[in-house]
C-alpha positions in Angstrom: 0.0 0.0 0.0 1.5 3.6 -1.0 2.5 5.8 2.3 0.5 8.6 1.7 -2.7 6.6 2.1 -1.4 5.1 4.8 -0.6 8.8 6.2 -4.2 9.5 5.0 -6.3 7.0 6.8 -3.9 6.6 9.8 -3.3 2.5 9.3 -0.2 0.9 11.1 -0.8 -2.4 10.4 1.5 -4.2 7.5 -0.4 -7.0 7.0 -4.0 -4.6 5.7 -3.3 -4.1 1.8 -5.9 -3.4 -0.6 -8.4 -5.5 -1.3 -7.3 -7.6 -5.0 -10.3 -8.8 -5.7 -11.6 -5.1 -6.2 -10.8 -3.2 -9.6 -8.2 -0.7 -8.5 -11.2 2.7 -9.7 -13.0 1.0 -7.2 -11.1 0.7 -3.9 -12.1 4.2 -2.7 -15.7 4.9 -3.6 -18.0 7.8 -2.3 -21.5 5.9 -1.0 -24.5 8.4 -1.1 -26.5 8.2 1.8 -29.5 5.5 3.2 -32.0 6.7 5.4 -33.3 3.1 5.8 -29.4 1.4 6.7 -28.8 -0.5 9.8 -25.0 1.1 10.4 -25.1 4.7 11.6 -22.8 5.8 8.7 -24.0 4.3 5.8 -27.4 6.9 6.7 -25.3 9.9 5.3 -22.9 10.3 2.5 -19.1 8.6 3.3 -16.0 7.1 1.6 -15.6 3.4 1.8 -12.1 2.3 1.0 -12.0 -1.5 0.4 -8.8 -3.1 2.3 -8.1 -7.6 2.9 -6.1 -8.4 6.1 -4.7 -11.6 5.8 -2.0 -12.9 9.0 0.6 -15.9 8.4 -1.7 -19.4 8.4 0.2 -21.1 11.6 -1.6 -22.4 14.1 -0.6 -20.2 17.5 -1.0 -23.8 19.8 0.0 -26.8 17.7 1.8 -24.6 15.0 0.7 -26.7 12.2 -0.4 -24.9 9.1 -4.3 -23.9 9.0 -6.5 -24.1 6.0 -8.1 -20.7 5.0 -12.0 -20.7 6.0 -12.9 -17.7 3.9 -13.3 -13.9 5.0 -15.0 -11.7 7.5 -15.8 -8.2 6.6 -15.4 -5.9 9.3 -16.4 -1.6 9.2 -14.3 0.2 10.8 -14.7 4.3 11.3 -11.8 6.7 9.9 -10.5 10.2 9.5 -12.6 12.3 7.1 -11.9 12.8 3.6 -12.7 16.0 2.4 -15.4 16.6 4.7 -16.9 13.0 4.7 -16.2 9.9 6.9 -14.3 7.0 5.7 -15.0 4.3 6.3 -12.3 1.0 6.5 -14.2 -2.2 4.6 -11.9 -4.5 5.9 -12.2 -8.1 4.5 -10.4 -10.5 7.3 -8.8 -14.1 6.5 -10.6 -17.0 8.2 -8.7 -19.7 9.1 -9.3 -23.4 10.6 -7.0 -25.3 12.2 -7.7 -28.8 11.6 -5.9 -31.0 14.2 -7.6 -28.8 17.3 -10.8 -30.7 18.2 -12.4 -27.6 19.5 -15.0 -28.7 22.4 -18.9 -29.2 21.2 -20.7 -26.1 21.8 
């Protein structure tokens, strides 16, 4: 990811890049507003800029390699653009360890 949007929208984190499955004119795109949303600021105009965040696939207890169990998209609140909130669509790696037998829930 280029420093001056990292300056921009205030990430520190190495492992966010943007997000390769979106066309590169469409990683930063201006939302109009929708009075009838569920998240507080998709009910007024904002930026959405379209990031994956994707860690090393080792398991932290056996340290076996995991197999990827898709993505989780998470909306995070930034700095205003040009007088409009951005918002960080974040899609998160998944991942599954499979020789944990994880307790019935």
């Amino acid at each position: 990811m280029k420093n001056y949007i990292k300056s921009l929208t205030g990430l520190i984190d190495n492992l966010i890049t943007f997000d390769s499955r979106i066309a590169e004119d469409d990683r930063l795109k201006i939302i109009p507003a929708n009075p009838t949303a569920r998240r507080p600021f998709a009910r007024q105009e904002h930026c959405e800029l379209y990031l994956r965040q994707s860690y090393s696939n080792v398991c932290p207890v056996c340290g076996q390699l995991m197999r990827k169990n898709g993505f989780k998209t998470v909306y995070l609140r930034g700095f205003e653009i040009s007088g409009q909130p951005l918002v960080l669509v974040i899609a998160k790696q998944k991942y599954l360890c499979l020789r944990i037998s994880w307790p019935a829930l």
